[in-house]
C-alpha positions as CSV (number, residue, x, y, z in Angstrom):
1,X,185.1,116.4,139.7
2,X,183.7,119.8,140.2
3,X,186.0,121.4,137.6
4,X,184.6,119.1,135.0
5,X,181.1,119.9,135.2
6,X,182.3,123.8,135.2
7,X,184.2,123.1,132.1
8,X,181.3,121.4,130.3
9,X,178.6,123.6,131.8
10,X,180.7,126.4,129.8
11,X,180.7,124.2,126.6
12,X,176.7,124.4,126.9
13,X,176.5,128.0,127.5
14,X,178.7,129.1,124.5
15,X,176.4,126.7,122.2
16,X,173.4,128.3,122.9
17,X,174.6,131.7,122.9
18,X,176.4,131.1,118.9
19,X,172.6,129.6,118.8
20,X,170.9,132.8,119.6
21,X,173.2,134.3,117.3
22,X,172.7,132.1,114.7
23,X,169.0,132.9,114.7
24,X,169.5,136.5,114.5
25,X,171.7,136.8,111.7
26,X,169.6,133.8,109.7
27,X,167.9,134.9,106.1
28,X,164.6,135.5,106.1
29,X,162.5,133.0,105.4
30,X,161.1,131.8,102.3
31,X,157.5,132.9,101.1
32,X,155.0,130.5,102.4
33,X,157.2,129.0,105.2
34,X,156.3,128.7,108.5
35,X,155.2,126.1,111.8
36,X,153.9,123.2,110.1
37,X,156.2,123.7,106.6
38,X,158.1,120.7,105.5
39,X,161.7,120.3,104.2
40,X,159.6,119.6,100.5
41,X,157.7,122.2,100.5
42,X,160.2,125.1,101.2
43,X,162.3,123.2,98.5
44,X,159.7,124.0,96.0
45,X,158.9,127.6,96.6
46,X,162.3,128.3,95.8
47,X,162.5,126.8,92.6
48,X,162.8,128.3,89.4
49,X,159.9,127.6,87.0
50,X,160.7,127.7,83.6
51,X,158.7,129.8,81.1
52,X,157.4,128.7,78.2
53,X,154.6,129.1,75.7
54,X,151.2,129.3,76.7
55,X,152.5,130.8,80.0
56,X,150.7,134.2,81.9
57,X,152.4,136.9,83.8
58,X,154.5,140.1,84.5
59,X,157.8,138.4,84.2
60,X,156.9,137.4,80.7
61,X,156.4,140.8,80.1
62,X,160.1,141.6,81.1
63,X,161.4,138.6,79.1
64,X,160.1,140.5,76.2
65,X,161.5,143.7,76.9
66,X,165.1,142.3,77.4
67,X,164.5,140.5,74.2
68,X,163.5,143.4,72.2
69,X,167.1,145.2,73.6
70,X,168.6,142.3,71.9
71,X,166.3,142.9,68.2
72,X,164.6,139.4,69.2
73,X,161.1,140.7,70.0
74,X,158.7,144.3,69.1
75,X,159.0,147.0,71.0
76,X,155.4,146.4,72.4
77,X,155.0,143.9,75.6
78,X,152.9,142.1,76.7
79,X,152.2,139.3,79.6
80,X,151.7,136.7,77.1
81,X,154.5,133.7,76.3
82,X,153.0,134.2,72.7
83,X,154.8,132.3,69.4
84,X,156.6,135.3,69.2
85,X,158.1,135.2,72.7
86,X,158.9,132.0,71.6
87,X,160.5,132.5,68.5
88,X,162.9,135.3,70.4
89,X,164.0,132.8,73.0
90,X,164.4,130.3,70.2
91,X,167.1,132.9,68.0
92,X,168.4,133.2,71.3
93,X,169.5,129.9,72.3
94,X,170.5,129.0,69.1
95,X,173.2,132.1,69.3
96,X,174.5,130.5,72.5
97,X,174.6,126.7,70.9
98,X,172.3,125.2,72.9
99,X,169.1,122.9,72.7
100,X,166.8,125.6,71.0
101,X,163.5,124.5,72.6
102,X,162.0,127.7,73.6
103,X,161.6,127.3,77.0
104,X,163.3,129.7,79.4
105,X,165.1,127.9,81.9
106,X,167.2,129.2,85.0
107,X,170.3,129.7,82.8
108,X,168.5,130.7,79.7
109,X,167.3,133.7,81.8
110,X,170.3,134.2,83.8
111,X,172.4,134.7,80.5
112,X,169.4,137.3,78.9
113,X,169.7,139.1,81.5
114,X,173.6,139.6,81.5
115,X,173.6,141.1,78.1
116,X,170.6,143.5,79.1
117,X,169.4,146.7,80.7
118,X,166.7,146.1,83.4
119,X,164.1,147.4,81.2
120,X,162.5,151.2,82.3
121,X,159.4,151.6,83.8
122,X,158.1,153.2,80.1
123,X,159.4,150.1,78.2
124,X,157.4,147.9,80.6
125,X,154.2,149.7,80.4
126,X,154.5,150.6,76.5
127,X,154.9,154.4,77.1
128,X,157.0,156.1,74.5
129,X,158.2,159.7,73.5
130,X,157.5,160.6,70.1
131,X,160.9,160.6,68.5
132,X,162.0,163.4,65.8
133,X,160.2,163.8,62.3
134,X,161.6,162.2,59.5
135,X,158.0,162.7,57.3
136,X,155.7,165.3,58.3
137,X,152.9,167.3,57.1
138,X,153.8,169.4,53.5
139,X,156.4,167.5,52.8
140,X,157.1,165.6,49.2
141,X,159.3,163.0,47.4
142,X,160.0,159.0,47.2
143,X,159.9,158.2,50.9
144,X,156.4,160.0,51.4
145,X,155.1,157.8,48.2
146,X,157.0,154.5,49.6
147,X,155.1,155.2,53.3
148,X,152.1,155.8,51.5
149,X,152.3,152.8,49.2
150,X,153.2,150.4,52.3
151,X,150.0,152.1,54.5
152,X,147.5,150.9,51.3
153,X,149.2,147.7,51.6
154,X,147.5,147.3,55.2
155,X,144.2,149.2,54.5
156,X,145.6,152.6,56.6
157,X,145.5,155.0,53.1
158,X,143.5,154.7,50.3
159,X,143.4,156.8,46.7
160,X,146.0,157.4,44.8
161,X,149.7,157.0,46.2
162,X,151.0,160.7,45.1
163,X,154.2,161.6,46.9
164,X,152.7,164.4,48.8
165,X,152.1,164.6,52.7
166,X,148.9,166.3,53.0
167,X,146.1,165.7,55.7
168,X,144.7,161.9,54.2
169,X,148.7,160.8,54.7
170,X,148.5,162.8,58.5
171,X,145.1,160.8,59.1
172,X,146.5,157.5,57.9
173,X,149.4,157.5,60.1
174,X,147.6,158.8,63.0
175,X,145.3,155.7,62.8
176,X,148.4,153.2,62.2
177,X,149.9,154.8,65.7
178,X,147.2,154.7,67.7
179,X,146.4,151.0,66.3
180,X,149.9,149.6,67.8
181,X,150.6,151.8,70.7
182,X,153.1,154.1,69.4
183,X,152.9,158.1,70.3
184,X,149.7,159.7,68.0
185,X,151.7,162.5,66.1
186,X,150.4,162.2,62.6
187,X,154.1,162.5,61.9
188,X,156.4,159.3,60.7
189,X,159.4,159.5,63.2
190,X,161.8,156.2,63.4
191,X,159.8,154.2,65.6
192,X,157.2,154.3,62.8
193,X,158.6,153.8,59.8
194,X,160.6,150.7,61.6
195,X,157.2,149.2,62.3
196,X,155.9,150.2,59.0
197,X,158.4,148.5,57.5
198,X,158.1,145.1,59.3
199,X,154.7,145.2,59.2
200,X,154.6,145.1,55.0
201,X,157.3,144.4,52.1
202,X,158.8,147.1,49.4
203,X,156.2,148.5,46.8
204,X,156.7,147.6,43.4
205,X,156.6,150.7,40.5
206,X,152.9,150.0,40.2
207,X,151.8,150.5,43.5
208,X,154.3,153.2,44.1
209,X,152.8,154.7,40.6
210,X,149.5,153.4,40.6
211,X,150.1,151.5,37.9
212,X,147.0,149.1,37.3
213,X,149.3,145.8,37.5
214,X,148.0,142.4,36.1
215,X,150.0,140.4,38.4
216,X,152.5,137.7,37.5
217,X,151.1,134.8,35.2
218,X,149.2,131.8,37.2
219,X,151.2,128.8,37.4
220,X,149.7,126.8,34.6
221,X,148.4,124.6,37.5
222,X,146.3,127.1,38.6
223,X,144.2,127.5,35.2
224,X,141.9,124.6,35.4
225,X,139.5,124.2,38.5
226,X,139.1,125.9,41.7
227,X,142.5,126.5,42.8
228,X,144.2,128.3,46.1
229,X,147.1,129.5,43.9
230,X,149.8,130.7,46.3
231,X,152.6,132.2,44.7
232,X,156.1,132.2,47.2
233,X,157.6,135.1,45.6
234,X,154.6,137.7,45.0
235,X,153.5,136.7,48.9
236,X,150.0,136.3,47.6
237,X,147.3,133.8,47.7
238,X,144.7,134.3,44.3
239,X,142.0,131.9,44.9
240,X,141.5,130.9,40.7
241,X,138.2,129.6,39.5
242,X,138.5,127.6,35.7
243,X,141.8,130.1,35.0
244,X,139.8,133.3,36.4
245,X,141.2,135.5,39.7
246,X,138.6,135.7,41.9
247,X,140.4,137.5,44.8
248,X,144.1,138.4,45.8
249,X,145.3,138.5,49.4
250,X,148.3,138.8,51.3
251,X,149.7,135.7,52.5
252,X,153.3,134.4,55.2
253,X,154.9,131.5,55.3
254,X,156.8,128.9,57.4
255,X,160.4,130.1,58.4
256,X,163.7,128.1,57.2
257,X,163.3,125.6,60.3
258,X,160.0,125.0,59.7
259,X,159.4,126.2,55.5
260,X,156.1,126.1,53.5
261,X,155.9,122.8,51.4
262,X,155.6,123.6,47.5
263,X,153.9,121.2,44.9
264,X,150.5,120.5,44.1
265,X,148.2,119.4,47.2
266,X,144.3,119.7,47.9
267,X,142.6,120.4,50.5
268,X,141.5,117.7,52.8
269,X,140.3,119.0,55.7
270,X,138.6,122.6,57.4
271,X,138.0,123.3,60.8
272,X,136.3,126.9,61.5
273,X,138.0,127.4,64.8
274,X,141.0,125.4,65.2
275,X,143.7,125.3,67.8
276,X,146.6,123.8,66.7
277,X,147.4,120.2,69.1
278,X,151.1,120.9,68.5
279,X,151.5,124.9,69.3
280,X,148.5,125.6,71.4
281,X,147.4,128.7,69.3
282,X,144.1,129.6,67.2
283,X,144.2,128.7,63.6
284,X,140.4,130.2,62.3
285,X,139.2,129.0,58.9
286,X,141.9,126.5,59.1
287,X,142.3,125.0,55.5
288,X,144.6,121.7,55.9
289,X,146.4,120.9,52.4
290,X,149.3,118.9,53.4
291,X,149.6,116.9,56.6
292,X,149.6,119.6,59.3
293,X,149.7,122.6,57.4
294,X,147.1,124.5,56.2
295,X,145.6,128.2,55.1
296,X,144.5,129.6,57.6
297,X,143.6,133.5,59.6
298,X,146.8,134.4,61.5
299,X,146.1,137.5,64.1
300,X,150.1,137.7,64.6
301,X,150.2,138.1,60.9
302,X,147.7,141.3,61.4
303,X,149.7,142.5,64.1
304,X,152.7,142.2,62.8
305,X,153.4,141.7,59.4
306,X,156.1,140.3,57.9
307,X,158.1,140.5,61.1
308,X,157.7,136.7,61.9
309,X,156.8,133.9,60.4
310,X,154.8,130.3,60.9
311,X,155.1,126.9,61.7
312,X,154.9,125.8,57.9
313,X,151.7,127.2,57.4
314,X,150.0,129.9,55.0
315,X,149.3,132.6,57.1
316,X,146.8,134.8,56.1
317,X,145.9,138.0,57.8
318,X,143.0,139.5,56.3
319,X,140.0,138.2,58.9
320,X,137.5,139.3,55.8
321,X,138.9,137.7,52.9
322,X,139.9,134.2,55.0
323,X,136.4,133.8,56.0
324,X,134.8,134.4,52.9
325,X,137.2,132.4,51.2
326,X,136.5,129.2,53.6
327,X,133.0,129.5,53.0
328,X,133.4,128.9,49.4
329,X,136.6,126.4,49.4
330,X,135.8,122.6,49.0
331,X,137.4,119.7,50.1
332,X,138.8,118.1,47.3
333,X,139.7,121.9,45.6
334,X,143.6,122.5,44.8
335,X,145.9,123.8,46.5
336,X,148.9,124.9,44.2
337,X,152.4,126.3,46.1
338,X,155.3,127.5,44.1
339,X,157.7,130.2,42.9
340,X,156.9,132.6,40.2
């Protein structure tokens, strides 16, 4: 009788010592555990949430660095799950087959971050070394007229487009660096020609010539009436009043998933200070022509140039022009989209 209480007194002192082991070989706990924690609640603070648009925070801001590594996103970062951020995830996912939603899941992330670098302490915080000249001060040719022709197409240079590097192309640069974050050098190294680049399209012989150019002809829609005549190929927007150009501005458009409707609409609706219902983002001097898309101020169009794209819309990214023009726009007036 004796020997069997021995035997299960040992049984009892070998569980609590693998029990005081247990407990000091045991992970740490999660963040926000402790007395008083349910089961539910230390589920939830270790489960992934998802990021999507609209979202806040640093790890945005390394999404967007490992998608830049991959060509999906611009070198400058930011905490903001912006339509960009988006739009990288989106190109993404569709690479790997999947539902292209934009929203990064656990296994969206977990597969970005297998075909990246963790991103450098520079390429968080937007710091960069000045790369090696490819323009600088003195020098002449083409590629000096091209960068000075794509700088007037943004408002960075002005007078004549002459092929020579002298101090209005040094100043013109210096102010398009300092404007996006890249190294102030006066000097046009890789980093900002790519951005240059992006930013606006390839000069035609009159602007690289300063050749007074008439345009290409209206659409013969656009000759009666108070048109928004918004030509596809040129990329421009000429608001036309009884067959005369009143102004000419740059203008975007939807991408292939989501592309610009052409035909003849008019304009039913404006709303100074929209947000789109759909997307969650500002759409100022919105200018709705055909259901939900509209002409309208786009600041990722300023920022960025041609390097994106909308949800269908016009984009338009001079803040000036788009504002006077909706002040003078009536419902009822044309809106004409086509090819020239």
């Amino acid at each position: 009788m004796s020997r069997r209480v021995s035997r299960h007194g040992a049984v009892t002192t070998l569980i609590a010592v693998l029990a005081m082991l247990s407990a000091l070989v045991a992970p740490a706990a999660v963040a926000g555990t402790g007395p008083g924690t349910s089961t539910q609640q230390v589920r939830t603070a270790s489960t992934f949430v998802p990021m999507r648009l609209g979202d806040w925070g640093w790890r945005v801001r390394v999404l967007q660095s490992r998608l830049h590594q991959l060509g999906l996103h611009s070198e400058i970062v930011h905490n903001r799950f912006d339509a960009e951020t988006r739009a990288g995830v989106v190109a993404f996912e569709r690479s790997r087959g999947w539902k292209a939603d934009g929203v990064v899941g656990e296994r969206t992330l977990r597969a970005i971050v297998a075909v990246t670098e963790k991103p450098t302490y520079e390429a968080l915080n937007n710091i960069y070394t000045p790369g090696e000249p490819i323009l600088q001060r003195g020098d002449r040719g083409r590629l000096v007229r091209n960068v000075q022709a794509r700088l007037k197409q943004i408002g960075w240079f002005s007078g004549l487009v002459t092929g020579y590097y002298g101090r209005p192309t040094v100043r013109a640069v210096r102010g398009f660096q300092a404007k996006r974050a890249i190294p102030v050098t006066g000097k046009v190294d890789r980093r900002t020609l790519d951005r240059l680049r992006a930013m606006t399209r390839q000069p035609t012989r009159a602007e690289l010539f300063n050749i007074v150019a008439t345009g290409t002809p209206l659409d013969r829609r656009c000759r009666t009436g108070r048109v928004m005549c918004i030509d596809k190929t040129s990329r421009s927007l000429r608001w036309v009043v009884d067959g005369v150009v009143i102004k000419t501005v740059d203008v975007r458009f939807g991408s292939e998933a989501t592309p610009t409707r052409e035909g003849a609409f008019a304009v039913f609706s404006k709303s100074r200070d929209h947000v789109s219902s759909l997307y969650h983002t500002s759409m100022p001097f919105a200018m709705f022509f055909s259901g939900g898309q509209a002409v309208h101020y786009s600041p990722d169009f300023a920022a960025n140039g041609y390097n994106g794209s909308s949800h269908g819309c016009v984009n338009v990214r001079d803040y000036v022009t788009i504002a006077w023009l909706f002040d003078r726009v009536h419902i009822g007036d044309k809106v004409i989209v086509y090819r020239s």
